[in-house]
PyMOL Python script that loads the backbone (N, CA, C, O; Angstrom):
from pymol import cmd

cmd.read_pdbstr("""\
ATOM      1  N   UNK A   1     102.531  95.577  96.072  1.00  0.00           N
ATOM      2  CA  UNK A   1     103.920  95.634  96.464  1.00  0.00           C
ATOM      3  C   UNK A   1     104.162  94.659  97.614  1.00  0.00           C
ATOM      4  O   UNK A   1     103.243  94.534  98.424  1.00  0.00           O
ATOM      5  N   UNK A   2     105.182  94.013  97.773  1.00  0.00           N
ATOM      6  CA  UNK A   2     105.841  93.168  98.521  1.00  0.00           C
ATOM      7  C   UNK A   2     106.772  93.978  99.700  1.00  0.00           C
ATOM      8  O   UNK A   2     107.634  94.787  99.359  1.00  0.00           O
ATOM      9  N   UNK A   3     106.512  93.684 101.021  1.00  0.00           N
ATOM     10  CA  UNK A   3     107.401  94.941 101.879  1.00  0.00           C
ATOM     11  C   UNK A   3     108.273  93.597 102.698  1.00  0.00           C
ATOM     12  O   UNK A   3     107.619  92.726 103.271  1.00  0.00           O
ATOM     13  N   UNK A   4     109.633  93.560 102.673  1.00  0.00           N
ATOM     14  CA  UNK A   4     110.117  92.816 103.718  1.00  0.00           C
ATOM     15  C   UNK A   4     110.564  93.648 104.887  1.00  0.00           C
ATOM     16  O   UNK A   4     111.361  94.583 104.965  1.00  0.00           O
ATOM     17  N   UNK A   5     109.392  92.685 106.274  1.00  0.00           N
ATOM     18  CA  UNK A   5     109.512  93.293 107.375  1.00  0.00           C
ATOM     19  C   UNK A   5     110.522  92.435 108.623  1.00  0.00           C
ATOM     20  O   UNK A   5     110.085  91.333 108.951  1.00  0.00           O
ATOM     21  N   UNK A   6     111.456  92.772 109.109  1.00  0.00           N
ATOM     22  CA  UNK A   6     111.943  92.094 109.726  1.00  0.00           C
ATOM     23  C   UNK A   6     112.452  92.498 111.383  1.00  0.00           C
ATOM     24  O   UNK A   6     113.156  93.484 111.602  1.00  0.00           O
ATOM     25  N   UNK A   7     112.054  91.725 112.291  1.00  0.00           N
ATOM     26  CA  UNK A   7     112.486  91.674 113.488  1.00  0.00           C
ATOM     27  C   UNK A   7     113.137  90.761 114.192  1.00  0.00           C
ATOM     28  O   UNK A   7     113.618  89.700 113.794  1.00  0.00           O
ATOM     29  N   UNK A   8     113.131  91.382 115.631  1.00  0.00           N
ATOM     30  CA  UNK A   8     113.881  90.580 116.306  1.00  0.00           C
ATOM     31  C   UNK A   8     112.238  89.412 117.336  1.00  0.00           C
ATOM     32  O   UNK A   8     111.263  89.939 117.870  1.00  0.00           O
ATOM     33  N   UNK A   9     112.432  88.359 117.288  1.00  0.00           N
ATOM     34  CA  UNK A   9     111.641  87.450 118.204  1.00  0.00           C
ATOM     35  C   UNK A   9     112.521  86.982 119.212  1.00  0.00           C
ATOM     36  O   UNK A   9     113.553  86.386 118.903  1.00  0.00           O
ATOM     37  N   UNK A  10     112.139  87.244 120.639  1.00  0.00           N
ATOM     38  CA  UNK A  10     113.172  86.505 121.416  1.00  0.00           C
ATOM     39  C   UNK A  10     114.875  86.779 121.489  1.00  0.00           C
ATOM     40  O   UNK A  10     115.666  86.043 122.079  1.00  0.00           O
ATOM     41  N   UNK A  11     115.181  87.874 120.830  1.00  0.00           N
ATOM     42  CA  UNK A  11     116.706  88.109 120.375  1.00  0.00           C
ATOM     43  C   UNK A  11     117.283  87.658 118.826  1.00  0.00           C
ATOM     44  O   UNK A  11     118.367  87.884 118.289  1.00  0.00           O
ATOM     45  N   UNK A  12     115.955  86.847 118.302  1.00  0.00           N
ATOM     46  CA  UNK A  12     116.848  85.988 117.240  1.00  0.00           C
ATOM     47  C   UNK A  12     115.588  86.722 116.188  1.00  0.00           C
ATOM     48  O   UNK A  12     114.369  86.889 116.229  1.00  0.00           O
ATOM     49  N   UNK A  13     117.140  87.131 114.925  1.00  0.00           N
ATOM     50  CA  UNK A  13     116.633  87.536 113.692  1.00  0.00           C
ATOM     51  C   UNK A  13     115.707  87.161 112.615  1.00  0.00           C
ATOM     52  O   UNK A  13     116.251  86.401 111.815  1.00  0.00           O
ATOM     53  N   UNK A  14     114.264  87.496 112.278  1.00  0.00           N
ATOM     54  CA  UNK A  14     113.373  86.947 111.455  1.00  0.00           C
ATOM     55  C   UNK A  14     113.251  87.951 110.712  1.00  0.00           C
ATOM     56  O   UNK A  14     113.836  89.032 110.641  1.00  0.00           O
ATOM     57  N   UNK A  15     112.323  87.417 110.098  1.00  0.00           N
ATOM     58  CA  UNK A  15     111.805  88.209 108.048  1.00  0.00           C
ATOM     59  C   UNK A  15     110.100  87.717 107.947  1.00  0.00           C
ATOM     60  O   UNK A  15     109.579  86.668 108.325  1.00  0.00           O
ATOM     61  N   UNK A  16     109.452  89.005 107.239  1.00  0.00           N
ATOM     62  CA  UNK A  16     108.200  88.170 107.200  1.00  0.00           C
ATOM     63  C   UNK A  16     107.933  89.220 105.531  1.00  0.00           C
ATOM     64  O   UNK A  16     108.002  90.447 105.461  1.00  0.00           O
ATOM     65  N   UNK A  17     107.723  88.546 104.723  1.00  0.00           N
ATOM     66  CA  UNK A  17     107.048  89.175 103.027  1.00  0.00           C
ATOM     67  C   UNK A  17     105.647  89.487 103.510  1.00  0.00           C
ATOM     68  O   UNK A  17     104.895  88.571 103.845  1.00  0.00           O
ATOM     69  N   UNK A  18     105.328  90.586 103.546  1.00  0.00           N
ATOM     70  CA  UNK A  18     103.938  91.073 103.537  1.00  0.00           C
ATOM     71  C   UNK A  18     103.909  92.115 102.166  1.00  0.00           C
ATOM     72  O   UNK A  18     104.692  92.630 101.368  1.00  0.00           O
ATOM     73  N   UNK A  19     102.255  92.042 102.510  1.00  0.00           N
ATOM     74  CA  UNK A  19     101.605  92.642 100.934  1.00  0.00           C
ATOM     75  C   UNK A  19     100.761  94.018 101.301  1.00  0.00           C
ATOM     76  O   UNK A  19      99.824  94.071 102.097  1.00  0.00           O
ATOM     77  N   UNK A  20     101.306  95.118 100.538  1.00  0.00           N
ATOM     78  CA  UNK A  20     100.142  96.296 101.328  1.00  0.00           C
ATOM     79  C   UNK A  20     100.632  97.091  99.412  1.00  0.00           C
ATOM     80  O   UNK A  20     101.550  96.662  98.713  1.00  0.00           O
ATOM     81  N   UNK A  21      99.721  98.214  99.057  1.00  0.00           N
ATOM     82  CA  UNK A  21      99.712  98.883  98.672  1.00  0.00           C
ATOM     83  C   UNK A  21     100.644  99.833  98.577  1.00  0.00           C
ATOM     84  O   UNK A  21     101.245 100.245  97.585  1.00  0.00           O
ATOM     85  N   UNK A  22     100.729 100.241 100.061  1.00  0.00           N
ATOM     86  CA  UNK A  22     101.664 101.280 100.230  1.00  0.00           C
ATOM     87  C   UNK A  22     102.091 100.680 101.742  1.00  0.00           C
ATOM     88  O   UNK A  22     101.412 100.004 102.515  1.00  0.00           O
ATOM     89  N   UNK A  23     103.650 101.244 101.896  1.00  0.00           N
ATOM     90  CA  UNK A  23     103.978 101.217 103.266  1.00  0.00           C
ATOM     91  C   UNK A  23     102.751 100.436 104.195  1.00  0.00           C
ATOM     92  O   UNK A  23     101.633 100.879 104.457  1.00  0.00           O
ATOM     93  N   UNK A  24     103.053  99.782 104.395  1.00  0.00           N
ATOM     94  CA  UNK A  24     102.195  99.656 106.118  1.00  0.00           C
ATOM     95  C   UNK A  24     102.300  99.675 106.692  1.00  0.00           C
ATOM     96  O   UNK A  24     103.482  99.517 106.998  1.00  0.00           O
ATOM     97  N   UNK A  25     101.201  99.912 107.950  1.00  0.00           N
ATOM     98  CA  UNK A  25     100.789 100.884 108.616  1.00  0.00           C
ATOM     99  C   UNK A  25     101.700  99.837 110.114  1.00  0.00           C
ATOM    100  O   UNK A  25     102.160  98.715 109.898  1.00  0.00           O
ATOM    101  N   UNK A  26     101.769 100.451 111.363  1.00  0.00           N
ATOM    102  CA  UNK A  26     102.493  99.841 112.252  1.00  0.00           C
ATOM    103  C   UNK A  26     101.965  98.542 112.873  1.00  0.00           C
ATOM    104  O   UNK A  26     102.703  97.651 113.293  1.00  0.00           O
ATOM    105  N   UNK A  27     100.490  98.505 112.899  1.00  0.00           N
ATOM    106  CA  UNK A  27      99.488  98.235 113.710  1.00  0.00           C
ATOM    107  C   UNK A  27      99.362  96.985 112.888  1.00  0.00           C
ATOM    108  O   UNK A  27      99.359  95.988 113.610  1.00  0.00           O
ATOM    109  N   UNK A  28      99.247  96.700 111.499  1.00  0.00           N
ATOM    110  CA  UNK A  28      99.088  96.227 110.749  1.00  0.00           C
ATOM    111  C   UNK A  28     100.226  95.234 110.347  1.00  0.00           C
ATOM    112  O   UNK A  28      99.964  94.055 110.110  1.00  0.00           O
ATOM    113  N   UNK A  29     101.865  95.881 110.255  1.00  0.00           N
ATOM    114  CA  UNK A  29     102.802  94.760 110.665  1.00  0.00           C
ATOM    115  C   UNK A  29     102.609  93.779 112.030  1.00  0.00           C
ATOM    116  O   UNK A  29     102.672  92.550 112.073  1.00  0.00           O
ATOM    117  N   UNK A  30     102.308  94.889 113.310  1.00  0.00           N
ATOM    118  CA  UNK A  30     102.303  94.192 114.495  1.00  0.00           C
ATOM    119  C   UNK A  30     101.362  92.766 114.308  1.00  0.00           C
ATOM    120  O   UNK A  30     101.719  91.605 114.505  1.00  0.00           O
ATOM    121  N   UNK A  31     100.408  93.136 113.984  1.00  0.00           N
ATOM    122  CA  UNK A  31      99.594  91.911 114.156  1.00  0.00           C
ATOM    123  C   UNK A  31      99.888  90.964 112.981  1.00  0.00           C
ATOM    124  O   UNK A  31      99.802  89.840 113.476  1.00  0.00           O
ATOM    125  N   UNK A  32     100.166  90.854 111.782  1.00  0.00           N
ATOM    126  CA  UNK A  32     100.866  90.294 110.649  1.00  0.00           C
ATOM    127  C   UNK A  32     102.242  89.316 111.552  1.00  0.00           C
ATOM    128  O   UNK A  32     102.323  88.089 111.615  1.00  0.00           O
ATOM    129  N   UNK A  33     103.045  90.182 112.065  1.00  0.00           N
ATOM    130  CA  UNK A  33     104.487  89.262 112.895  1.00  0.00           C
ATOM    131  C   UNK A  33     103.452  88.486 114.311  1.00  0.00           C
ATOM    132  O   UNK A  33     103.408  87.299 114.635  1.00  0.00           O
ATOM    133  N   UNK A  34     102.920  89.343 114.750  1.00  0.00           N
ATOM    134  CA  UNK A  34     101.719  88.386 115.783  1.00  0.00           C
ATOM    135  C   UNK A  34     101.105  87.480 115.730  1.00  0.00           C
ATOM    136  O   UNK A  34     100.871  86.919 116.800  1.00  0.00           O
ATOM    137  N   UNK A  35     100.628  86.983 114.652  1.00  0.00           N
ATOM    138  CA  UNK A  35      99.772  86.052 114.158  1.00  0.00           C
ATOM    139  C   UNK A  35     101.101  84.661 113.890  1.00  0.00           C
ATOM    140  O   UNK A  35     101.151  83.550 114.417  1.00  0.00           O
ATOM    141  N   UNK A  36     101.909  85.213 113.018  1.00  0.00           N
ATOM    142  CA  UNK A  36     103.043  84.535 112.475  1.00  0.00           C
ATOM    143  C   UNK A  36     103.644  83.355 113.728  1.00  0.00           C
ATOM    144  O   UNK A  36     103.913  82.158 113.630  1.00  0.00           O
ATOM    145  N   UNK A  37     103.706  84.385 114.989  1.00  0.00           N
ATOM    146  CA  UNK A  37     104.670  84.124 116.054  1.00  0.00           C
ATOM    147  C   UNK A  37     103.646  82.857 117.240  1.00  0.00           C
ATOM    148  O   UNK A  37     103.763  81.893 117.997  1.00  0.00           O
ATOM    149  N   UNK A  38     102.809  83.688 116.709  1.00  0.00           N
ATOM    150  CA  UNK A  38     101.429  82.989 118.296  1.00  0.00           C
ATOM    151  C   UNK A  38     100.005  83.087 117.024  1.00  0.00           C
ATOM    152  O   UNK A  38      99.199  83.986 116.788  1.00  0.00           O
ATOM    153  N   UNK A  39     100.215  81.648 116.393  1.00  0.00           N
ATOM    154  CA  UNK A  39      99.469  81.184 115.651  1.00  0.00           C
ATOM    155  C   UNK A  39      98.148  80.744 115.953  1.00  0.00           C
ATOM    156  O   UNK A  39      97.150  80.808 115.237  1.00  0.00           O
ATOM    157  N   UNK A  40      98.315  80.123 117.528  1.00  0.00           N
ATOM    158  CA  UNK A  40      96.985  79.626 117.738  1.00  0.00           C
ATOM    159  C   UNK A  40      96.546  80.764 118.770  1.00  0.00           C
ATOM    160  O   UNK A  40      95.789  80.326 119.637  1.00  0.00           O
ATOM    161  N   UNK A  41      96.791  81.877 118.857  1.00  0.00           N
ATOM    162  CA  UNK A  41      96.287  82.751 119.911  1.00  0.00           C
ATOM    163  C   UNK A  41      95.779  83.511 118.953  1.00  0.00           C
ATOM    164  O   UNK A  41      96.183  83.571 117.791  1.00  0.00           O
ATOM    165  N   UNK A  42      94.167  84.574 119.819  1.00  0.00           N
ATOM    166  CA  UNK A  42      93.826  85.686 119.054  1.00  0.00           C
ATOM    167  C   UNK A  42      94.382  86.977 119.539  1.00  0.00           C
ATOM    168  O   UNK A  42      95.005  87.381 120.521  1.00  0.00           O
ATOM    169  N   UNK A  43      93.801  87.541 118.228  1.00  0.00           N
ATOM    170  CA  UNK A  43      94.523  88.971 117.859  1.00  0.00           C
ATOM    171  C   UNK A  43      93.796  89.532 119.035  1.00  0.00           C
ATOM    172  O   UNK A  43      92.600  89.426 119.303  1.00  0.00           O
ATOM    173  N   UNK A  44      94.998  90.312 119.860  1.00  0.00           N
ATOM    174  CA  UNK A  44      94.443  91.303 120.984  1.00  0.00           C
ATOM    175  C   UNK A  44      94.110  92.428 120.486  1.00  0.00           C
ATOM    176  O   UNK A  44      94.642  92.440 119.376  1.00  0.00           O
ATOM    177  N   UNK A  45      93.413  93.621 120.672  1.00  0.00           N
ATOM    178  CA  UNK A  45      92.594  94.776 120.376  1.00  0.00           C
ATOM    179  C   UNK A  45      93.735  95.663 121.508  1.00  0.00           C
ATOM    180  O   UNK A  45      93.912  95.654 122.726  1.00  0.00           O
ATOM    181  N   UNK A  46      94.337  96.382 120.351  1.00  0.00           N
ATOM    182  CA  UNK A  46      95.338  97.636 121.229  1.00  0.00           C
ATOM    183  C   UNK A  46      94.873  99.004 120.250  1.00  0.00           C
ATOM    184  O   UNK A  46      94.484  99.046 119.083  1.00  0.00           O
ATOM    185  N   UNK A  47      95.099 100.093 121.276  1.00  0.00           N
ATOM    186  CA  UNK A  47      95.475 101.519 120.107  1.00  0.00           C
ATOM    187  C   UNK A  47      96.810 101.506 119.802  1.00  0.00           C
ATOM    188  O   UNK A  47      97.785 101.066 120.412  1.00  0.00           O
ATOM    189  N   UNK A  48      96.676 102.098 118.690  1.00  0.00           N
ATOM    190  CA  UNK A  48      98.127 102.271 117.865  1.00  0.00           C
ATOM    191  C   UNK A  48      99.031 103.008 119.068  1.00  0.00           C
ATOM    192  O   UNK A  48     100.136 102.466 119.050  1.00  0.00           O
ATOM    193  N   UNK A  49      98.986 103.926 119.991  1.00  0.00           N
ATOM    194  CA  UNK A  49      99.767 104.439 120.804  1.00  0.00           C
ATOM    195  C   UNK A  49     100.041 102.769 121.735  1.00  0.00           C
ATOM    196  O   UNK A  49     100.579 102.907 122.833  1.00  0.00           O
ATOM    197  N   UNK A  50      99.851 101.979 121.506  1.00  0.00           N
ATOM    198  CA  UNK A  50     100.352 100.775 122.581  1.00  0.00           C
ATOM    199  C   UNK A  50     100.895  99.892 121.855  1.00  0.00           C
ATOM    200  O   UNK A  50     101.648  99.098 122.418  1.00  0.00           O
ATOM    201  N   UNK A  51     100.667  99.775 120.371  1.00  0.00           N
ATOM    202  CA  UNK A  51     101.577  99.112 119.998  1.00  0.00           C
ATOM    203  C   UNK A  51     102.970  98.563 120.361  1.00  0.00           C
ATOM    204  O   UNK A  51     103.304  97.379 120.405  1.00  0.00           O
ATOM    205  N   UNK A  52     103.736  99.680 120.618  1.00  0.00           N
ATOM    206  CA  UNK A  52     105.272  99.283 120.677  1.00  0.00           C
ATOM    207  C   UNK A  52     105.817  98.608 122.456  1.00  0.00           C
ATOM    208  O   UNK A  52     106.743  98.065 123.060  1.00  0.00           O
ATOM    209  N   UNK A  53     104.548  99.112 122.592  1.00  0.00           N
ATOM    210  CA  UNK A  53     104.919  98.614 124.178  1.00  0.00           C
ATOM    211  C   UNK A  53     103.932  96.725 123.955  1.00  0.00           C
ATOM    212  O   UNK A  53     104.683  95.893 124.464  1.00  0.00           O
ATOM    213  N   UNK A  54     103.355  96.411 123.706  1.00  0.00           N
ATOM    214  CA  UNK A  54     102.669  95.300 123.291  1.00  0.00           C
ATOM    215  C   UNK A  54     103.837  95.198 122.437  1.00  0.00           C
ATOM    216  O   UNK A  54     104.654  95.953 122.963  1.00  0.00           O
ATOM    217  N   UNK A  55     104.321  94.721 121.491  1.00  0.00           N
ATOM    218  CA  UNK A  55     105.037  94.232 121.136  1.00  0.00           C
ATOM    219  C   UNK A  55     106.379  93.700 121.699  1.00  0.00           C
ATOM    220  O   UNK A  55     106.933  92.644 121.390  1.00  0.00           O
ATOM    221  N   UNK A  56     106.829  94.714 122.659  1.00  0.00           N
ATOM    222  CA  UNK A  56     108.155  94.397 123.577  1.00  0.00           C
ATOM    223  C   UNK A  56     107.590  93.589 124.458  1.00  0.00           C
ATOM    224  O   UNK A  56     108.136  92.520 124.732  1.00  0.00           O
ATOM    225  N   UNK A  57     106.437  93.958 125.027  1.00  0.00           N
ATOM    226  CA  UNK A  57     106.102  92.761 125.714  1.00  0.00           C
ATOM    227  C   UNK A  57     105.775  91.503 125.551  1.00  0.00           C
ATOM    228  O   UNK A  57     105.810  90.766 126.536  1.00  0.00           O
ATOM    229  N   UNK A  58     105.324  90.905 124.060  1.00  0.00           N
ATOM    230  CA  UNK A  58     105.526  89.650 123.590  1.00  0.00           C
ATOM    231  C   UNK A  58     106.758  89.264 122.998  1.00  0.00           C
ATOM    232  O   UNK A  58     106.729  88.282 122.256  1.00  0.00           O
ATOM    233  N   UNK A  59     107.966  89.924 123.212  1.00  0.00           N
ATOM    234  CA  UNK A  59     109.316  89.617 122.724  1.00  0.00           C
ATOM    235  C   UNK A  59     109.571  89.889 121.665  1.00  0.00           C
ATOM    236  O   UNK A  59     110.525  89.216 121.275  1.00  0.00           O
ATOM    237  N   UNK A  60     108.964  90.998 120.470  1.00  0.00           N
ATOM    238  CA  UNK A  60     108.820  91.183 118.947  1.00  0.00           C
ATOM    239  C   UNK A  60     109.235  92.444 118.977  1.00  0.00           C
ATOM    240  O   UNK A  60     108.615  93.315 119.587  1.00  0.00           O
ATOM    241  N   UNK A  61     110.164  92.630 118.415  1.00  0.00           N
ATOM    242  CA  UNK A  61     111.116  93.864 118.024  1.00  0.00           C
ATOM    243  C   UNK A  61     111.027  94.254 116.715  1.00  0.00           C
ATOM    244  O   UNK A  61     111.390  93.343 115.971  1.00  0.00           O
ATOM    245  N   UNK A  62     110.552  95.650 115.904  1.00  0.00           N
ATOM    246  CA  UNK A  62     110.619  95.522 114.736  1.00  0.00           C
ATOM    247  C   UNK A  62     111.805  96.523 114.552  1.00  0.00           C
ATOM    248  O   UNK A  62     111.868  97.620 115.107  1.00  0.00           O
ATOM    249  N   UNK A  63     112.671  96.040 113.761  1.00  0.00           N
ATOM    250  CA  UNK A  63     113.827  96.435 113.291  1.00  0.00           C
ATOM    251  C   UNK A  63     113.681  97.197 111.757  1.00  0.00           C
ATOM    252  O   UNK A  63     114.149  98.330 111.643  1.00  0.00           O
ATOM    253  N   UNK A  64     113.104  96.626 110.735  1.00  0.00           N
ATOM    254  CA  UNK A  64     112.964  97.103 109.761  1.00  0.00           C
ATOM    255  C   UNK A  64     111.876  96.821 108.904  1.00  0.00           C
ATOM    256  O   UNK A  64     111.135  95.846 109.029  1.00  0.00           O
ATOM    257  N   UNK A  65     111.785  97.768 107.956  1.00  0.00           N
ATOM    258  CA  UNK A  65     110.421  97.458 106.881  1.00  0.00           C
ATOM    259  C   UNK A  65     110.889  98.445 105.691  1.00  0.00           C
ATOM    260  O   UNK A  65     110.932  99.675 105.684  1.00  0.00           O
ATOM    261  N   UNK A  66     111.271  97.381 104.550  1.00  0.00           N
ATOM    262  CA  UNK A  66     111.927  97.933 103.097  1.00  0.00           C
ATOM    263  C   UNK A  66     111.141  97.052 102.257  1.00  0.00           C
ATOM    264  O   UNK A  66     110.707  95.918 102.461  1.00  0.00           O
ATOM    265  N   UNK A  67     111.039  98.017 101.038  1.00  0.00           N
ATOM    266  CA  UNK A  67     110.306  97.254  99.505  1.00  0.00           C
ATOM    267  C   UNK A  67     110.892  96.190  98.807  1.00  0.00           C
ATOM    268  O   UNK A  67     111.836  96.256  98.019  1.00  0.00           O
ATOM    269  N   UNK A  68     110.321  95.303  99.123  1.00  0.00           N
ATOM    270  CA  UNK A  68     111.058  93.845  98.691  1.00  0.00           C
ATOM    271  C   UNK A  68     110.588  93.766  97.230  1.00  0.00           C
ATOM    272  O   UNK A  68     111.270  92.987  96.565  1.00  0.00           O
ATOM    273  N   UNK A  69     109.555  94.399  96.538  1.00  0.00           N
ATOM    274  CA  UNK A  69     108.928  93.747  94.952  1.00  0.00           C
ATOM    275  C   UNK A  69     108.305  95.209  94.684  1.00  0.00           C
ATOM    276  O   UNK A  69     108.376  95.858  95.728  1.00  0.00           O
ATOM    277  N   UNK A  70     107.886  95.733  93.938  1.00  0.00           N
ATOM    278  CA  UNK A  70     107.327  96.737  93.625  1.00  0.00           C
ATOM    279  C   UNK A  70     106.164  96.522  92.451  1.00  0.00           C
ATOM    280  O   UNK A  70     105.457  97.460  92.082  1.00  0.00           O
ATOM    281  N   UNK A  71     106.090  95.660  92.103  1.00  0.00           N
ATOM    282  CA  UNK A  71     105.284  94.570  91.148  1.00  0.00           C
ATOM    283  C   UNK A  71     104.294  93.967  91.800  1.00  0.00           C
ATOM    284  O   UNK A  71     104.483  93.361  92.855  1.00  0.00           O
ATOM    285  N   UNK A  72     103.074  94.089  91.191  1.00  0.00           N
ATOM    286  CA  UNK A  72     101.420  94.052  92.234  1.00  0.00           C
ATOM    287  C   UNK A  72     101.511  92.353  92.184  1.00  0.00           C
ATOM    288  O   UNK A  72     100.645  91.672  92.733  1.00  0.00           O
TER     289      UNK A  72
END
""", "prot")
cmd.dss("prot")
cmd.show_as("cartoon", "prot")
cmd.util.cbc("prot")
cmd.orient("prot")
């Protein structure tokens, strides 16, 4: 399945097509829009309870996550 996830970077509206089975997981968008955003930086090591605060703090807002394809 195809999930379109979309946030805010910086104030300004983005979209990212990711691929999971089922729903995914928070931790798993975060670093997916992370990678996207800060390409040449590595993936920092957070617990899922810090996620959302790590994310506001690199300017990445997640706004939404809906089934874009349902077709493997």
């Amino acid at each position: 399945m195809q999930w379109l996830i979309e946030y805010r970077f910086n104030g300004e509206d983005r979209h990212l097509l990711m691929r999971a089975r089922t729903i995914p997981h928070i931790k798993a968008i975060a670093f997916s829009v992370y990678v996207r955003e800060f390409p040449d930086q590595p993936r920092p090591l957070h617990a899922n309870t810090e996620v959302e605060s790590w994310l506001c703090a690199c300017g990445i807002t997640i706004t939404d996550v809906r089934l874009a394809c349902a077709q493997a």
